[in-house]
VEXDREN-2710 file (C-alpha; in Angstrom, 1 decimal):
% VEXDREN-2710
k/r/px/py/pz
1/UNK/-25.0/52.7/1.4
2/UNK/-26.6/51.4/4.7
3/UNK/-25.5/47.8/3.9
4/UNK/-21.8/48.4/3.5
5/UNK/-20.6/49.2/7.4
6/UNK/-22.7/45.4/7.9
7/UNK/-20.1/44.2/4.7
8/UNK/-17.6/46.0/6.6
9/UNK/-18.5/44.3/9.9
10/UNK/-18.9/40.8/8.6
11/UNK/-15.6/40.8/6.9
12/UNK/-13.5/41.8/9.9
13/UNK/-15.4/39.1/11.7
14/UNK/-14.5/36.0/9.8
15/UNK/-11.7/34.2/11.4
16/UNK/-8.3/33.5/9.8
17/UNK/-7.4/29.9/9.6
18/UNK/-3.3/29.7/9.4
19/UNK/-2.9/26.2/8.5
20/UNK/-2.9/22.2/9.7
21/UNK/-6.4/22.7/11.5
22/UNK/-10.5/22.4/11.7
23/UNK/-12.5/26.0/10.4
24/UNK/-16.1/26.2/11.5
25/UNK/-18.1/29.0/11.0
26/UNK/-21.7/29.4/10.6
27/UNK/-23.5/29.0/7.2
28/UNK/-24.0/33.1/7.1
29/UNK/-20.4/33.8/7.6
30/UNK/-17.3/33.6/5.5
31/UNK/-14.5/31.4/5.4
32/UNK/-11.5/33.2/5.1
33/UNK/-7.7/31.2/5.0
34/UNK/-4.3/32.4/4.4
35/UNK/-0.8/30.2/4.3
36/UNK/2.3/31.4/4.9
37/UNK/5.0/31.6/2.2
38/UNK/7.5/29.8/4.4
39/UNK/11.1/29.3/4.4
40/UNK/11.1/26.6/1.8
41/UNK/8.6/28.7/-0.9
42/UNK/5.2/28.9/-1.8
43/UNK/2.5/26.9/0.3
44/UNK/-0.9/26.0/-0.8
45/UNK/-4.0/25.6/0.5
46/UNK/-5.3/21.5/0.5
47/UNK/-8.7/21.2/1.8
48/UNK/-9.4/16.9/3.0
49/UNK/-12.6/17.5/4.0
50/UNK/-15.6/20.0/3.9
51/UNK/-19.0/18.8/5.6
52/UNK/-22.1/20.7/6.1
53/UNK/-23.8/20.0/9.9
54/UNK/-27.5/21.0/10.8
55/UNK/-28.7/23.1/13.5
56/UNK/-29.3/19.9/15.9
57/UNK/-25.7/19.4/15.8
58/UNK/-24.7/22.9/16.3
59/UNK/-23.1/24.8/19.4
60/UNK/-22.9/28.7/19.8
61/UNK/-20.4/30.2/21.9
62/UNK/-19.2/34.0/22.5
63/UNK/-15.4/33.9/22.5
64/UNK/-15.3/37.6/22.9
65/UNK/-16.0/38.4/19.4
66/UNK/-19.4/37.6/18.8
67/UNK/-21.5/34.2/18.9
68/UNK/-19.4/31.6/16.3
69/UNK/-21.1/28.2/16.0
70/UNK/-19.2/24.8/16.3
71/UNK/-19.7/21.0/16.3
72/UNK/-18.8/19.2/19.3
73/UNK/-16.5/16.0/18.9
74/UNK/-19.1/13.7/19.5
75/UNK/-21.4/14.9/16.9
76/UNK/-19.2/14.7/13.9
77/UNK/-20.7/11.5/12.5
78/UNK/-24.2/13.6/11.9
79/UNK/-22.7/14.7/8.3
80/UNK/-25.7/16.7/6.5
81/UNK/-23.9/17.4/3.0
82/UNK/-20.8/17.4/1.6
83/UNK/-19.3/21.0/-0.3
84/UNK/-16.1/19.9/-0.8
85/UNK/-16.1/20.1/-5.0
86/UNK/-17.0/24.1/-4.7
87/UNK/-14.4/25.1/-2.0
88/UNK/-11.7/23.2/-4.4
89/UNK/-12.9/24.9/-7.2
90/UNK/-12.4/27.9/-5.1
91/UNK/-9.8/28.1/-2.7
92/UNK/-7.9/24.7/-3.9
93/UNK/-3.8/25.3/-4.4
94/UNK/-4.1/29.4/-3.3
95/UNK/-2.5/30.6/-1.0
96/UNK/-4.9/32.9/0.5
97/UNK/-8.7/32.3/-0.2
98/UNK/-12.3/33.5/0.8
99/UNK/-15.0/31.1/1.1
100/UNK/-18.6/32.2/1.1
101/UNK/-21.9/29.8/-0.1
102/UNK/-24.3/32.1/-1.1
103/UNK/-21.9/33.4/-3.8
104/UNK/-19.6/30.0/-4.3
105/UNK/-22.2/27.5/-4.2
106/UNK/-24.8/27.1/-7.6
107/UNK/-27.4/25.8/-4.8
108/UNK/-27.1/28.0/-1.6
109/UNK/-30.6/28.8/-1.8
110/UNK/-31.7/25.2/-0.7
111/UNK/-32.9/25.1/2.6
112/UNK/-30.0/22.1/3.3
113/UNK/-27.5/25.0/3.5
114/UNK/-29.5/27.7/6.1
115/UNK/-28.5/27.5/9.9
116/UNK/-25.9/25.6/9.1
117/UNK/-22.2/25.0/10.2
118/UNK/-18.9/24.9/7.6
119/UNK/-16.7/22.3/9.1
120/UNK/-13.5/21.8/7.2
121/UNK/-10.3/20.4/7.7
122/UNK/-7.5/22.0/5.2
123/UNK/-3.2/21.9/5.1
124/UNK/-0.7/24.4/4.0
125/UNK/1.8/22.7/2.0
126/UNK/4.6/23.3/0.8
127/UNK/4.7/23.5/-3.0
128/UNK/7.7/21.3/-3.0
129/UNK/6.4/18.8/-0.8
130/UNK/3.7/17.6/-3.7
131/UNK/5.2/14.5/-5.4
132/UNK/4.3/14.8/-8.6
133/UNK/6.9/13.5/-11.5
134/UNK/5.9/10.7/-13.9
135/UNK/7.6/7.7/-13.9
136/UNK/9.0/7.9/-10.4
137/UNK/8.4/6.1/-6.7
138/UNK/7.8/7.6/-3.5
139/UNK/9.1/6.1/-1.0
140/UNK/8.0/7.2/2.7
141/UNK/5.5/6.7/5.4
142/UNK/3.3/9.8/4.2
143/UNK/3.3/12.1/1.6
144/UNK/1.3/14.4/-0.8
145/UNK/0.5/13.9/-4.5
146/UNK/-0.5/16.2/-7.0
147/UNK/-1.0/16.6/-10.8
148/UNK/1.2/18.9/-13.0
149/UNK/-0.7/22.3/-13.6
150/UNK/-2.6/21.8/-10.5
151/UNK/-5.2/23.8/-10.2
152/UNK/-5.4/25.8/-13.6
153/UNK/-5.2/22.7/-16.1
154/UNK/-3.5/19.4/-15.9
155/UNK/-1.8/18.0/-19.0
156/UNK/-1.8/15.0/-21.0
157/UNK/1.9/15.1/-22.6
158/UNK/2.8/12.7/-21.6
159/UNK/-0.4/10.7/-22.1
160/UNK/0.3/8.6/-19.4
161/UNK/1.3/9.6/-16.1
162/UNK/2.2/7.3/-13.4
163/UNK/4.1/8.0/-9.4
164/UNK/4.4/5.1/-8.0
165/UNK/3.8/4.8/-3.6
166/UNK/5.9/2.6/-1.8
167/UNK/5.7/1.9/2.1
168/UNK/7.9/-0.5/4.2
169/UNK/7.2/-4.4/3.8
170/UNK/4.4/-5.4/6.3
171/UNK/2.5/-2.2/5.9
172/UNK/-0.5/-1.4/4.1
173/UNK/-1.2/1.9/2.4
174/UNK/-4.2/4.7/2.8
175/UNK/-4.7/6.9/0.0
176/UNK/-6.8/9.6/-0.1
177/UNK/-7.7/11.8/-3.0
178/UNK/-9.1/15.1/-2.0
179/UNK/-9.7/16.7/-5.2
180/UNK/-10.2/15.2/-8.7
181/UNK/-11.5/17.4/-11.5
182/UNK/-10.9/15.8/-14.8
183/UNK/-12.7/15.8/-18.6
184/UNK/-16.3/14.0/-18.0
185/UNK/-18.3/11.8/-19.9
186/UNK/-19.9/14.6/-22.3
187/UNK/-20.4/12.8/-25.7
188/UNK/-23.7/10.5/-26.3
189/UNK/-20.9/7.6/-28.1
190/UNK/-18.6/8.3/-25.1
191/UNK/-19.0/4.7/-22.9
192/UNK/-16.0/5.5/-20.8
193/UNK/-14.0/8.3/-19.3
194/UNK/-11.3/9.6/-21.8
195/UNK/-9.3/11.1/-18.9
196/UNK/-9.2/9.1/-16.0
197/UNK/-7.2/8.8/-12.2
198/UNK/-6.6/4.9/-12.3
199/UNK/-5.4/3.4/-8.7
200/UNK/-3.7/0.1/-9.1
201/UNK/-1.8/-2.6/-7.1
202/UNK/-0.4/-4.9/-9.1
203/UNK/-2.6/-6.2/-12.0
204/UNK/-5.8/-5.2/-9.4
205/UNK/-7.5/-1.8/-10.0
206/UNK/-8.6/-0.6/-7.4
207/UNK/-10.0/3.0/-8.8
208/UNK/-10.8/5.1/-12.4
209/UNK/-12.8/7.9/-12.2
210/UNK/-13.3/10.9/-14.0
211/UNK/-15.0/13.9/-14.0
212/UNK/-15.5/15.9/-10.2
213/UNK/-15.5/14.2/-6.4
214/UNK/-17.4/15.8/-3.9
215/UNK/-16.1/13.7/-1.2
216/UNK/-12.6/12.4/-0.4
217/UNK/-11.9/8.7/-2.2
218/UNK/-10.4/6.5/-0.1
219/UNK/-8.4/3.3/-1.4
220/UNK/-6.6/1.3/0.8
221/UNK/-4.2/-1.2/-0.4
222/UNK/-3.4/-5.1/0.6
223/UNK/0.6/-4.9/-0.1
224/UNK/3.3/-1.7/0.4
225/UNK/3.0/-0.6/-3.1
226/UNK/0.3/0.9/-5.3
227/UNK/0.1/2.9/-9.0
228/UNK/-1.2/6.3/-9.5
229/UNK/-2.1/7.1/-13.6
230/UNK/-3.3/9.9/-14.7
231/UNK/-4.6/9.5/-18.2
232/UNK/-4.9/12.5/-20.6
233/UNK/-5.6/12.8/-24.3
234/UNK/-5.7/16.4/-24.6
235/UNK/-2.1/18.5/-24.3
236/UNK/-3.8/21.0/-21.9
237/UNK/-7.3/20.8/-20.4
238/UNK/-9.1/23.4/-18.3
239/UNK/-9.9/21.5/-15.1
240/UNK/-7.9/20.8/-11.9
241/UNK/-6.9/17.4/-11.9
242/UNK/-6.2/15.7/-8.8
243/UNK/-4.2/15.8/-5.0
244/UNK/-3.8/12.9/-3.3
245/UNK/-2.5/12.2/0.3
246/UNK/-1.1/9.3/1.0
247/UNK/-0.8/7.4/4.9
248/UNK/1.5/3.8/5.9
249/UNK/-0.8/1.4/8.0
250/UNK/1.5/-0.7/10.5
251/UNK/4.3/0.2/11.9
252/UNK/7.2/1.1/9.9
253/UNK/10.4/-1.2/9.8
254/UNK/12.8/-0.1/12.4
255/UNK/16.0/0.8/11.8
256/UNK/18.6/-3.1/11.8
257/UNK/20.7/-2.8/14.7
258/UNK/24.5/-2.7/14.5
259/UNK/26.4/-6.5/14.8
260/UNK/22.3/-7.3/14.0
261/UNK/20.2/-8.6/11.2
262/UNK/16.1/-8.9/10.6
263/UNK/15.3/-12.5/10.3
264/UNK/11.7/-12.1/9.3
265/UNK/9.1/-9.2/8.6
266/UNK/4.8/-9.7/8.5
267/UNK/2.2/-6.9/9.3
268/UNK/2.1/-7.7/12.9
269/UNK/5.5/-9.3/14.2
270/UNK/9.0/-8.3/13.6
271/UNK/11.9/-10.6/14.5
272/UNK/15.6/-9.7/15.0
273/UNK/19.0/-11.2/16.0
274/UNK/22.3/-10.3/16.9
275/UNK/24.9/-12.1/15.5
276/UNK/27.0/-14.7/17.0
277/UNK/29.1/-13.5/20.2
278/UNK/26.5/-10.5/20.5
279/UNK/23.2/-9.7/22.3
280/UNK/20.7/-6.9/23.1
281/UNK/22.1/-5.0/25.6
282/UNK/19.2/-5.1/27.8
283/UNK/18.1/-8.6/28.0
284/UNK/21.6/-9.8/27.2
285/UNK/19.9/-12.1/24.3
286/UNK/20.7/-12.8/20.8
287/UNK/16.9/-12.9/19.8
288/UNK/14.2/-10.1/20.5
289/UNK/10.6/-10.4/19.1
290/UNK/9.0/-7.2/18.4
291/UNK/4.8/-6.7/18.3
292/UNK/3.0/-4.0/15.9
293/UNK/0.5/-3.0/18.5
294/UNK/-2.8/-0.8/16.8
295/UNK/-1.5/2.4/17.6
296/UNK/0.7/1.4/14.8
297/UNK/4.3/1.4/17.0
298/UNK/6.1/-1.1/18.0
299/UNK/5.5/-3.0/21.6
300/UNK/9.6/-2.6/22.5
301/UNK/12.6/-0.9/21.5
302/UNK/15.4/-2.2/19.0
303/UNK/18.7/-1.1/20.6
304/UNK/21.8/-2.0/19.2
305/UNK/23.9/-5.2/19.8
306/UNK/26.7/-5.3/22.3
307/UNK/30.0/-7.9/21.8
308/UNK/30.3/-10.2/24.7
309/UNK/33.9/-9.9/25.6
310/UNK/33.2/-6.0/25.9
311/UNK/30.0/-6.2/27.9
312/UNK/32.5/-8.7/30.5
313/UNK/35.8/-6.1/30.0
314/UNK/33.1/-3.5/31.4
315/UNK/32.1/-5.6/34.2
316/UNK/28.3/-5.5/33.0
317/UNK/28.3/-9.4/33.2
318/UNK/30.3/-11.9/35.4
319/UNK/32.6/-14.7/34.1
320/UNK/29.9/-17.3/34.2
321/UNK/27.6/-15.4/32.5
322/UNK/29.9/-14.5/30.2
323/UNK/30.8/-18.4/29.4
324/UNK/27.5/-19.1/29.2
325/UNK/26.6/-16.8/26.7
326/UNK/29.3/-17.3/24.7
327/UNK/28.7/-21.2/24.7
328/UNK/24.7/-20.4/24.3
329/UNK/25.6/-18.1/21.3
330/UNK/27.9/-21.2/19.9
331/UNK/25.2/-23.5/20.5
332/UNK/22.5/-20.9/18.7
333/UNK/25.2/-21.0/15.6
334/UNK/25.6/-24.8/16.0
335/UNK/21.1/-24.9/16.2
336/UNK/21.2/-23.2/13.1
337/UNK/23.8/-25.7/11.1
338/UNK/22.1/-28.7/12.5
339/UNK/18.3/-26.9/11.1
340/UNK/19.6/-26.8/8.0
341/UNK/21.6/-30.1/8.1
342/UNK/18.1/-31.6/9.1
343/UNK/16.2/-29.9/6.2
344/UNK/18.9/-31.2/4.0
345/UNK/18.4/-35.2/5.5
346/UNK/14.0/-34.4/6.2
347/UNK/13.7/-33.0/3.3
348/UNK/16.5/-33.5/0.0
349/UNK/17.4/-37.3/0.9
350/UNK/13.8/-38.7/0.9
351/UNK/12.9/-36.7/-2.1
352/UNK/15.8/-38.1/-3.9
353/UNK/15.3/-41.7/-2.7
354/UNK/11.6/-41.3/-4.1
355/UNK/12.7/-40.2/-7.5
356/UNK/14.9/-43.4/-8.0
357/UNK/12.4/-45.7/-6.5
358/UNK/9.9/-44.5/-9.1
359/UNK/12.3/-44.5/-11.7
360/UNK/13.3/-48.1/-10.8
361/UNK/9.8/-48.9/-10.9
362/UNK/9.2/-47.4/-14.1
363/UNK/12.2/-49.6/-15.7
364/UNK/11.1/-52.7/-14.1
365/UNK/7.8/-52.3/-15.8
366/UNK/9.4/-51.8/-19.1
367/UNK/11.3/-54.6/-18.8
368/UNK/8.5/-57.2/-17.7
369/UNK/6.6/-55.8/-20.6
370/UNK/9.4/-56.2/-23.6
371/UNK/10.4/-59.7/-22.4
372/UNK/6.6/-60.9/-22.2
373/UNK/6.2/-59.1/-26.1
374/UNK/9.5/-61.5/-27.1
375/UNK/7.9/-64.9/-25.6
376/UNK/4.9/-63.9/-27.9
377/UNK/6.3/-62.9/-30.5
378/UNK/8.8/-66.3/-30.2
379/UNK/5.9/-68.7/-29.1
380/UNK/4.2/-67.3/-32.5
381/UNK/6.7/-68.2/-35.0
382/UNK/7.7/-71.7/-33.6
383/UNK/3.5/-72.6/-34.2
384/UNK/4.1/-70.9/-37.6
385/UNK/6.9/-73.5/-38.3
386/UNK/5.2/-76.8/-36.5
387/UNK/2.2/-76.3/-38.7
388/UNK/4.7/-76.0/-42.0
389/UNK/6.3/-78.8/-40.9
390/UNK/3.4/-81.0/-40.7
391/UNK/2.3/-80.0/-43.9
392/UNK/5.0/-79.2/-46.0
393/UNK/5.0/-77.5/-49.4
394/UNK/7.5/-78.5/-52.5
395/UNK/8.7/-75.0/-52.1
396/UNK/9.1/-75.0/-47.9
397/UNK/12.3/-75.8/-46.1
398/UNK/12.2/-77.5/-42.9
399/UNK/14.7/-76.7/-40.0
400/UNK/15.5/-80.2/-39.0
401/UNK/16.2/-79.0/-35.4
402/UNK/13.2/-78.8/-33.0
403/UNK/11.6/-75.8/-32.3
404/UNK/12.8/-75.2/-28.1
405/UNK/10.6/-72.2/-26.8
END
């Protein structure tokens, strides 16, 4: 009976953690979180990360509710142990959820999880929000993932489950699953996982695992698209299965301007013209160059093109200008006939005037070579016939005309 006011005490005392942010507590308290249902429907707790950090690395401070422990920014590289697998086997998809390791975790007892702080970092999502059909591409700039029956079972009807992630051309992607609890390896004459989360990007894979994660696997992906599978043999297993988060690298394509087009796209550079008797409003050009800078946004603005003879009608350029322009945009169209007039003459034209030397070549040969085989072949007989003739036979008959080779 003396313990329970303490139970009491320790309870009211654990903070509430509403969504979107960091929870640290210390090791002898309990985590407690709680999303809201929201406008849209159910949310669900998503923990991304859950470290363990020692003593050395740990701050107490009384906000006015007792002494509660943190880790300074600069200390958060000092990762002691990861508990990730038993908070997602806990509190991963509820919406409310109480956290504590001495009841939650197999090996509490260790001394790696005394004097300790819990640092996690968790989301409240929408249950909508989780893209999670098979078959299907998502196409966006971030997004969440999630298997079907998450977090009571997942199923394996289909067998083969595939979402496809798609980010803008010139971008990379960073995926990162935060849960995975799949069938394990279990049988002596198994040799590879019989459910499996395979990652690919074209023909490469780039991940197949099985069984539980207790940190967050990160994949990161060369081109804009890559291939989540989940393989299942069973209809209906008892284990999790996986959430994945998904982040574009680069910056995303911007938006083609009106009266413009995109010329070319690469990870770093963006380029972009108005068409002819247009320009950019600002610099009063038809070109604009745009640099992907590594906060991932673009070094300048994209505003739509403006017509000349309005941007002269307004007064926002003189005649001149105006005349200038307008011949400057003529000769850009004219540039652009005579660039492909000169890939058509640098390039076509010599190729074709290769092709028929070579071919000329080639029939040359042939003929050298089937006239010298007939001046054998003639030179031959007329020796044949010389000799018959100087030695005749009863049966021979002689061509009284001379042999002429």
């Amino acid at each position: 009976m003396a313990s329970q006011p303490l139970v009491l005490l320790l309870l009211a005392s654990s903070p509430l953690f509403t969504g979107g942010e960091v929870a640290e507590v210390c090791s002898e308290e309990e985590l407690s979180f709680a999303c809201d249902g929201g406008s849209q429907g159910r949310q669900e707790l998503v923990i991304k990360e859950a470290w363990l950090y020692g003593a050395a690395y740990m701050t107490k401070e009384d906000l006015g509710q007792g002494e509660q422990c943190h880790v300074q920014s600069y200390n958060l590289q000092y990762k002691k142990g990861s508990f990730l697998q038993y908070i997602n086997k806990k509190c991963g998809g509820q919406t409310e959820c109480k956290f504590n390791i001495q009841s939650d975790v197999p090996s509490a007892h260790e001394d790696v999880w005394k004097n300790t702080v819990l640092w996690t970092v968790y989301h409240c999502v929408q249950k909508s929000d989780f893209h999670r059909v098979c078959g299907t591409e998502k196409h966006a700039q971030s997004g969440w993932m999630q298997s079907i029956g998450y977090p009571q079972y997942y199923l394996g009807e289909p067998g083969v489950c595939t979402v496809t992630i798609r980010v803008d051309e010139g971008q990379h992607i960073q995926l990162t699953i935060t849960d995975l609890s799949l069938r394990d390896i279990i049988q002596p004459n198994e040799e590879s996982c019989r459910d499996s989360v395979t990652v690919t990007e074209g023909s490469k894979q780039l991940l197949q695992k099985c069984g539980e994660t207790n940190k967050p696997l990160k994949i990161k992906s060369e081109g804009p698209e890559l291939n989540v599978t989940l393989t299942a043999t069973s209809n209906v297993y008892p284990k999790r299965g996986y959430i994945g988060y998904f982040q574009a690298i680069g910056c995303e394509t911007p938006a083609t301007p009106v009266d413009g087009y995109m010329a070319y796209r690469n990870a770093t550079h963006a380029e972009y013209w108005c068409c002819v008797r247009h320009v950019f409003p600002d610099t009063h050009a038809r070109r604009r160059l745009l640099k992907c800078n590594r906060a991932h946004t673009w070094n300048d603005t994209l505003p739509d093109c403006a017509d000349l003879e309005e941007l002269f009608q307004d007064g926002n350029i003189t005649e001149t200008q105006y005349q200038n322009m307008v011949n400057g945009s003529s000769g850009y169209a004219m540039a652009e006939m005579l660039r492909q007039a000169h890939l058509v003459y640098d390039l076509v034209v010599p190729t074709v005037i290769m092709s028929v030397l070579v071919l000329g070549n080639v029939a040359i040969v042939f003929l050298i070579i089937y006239c010298r085989r007939g001046v054998i072949e003639e030179g031959a007989n007329c020796e044949e016939l010389e000799s018959i003739k100087a030695n005749p036979e009863p049966t021979d008959v002689v061509d009284s005309k001379p042999c002429e080779v």
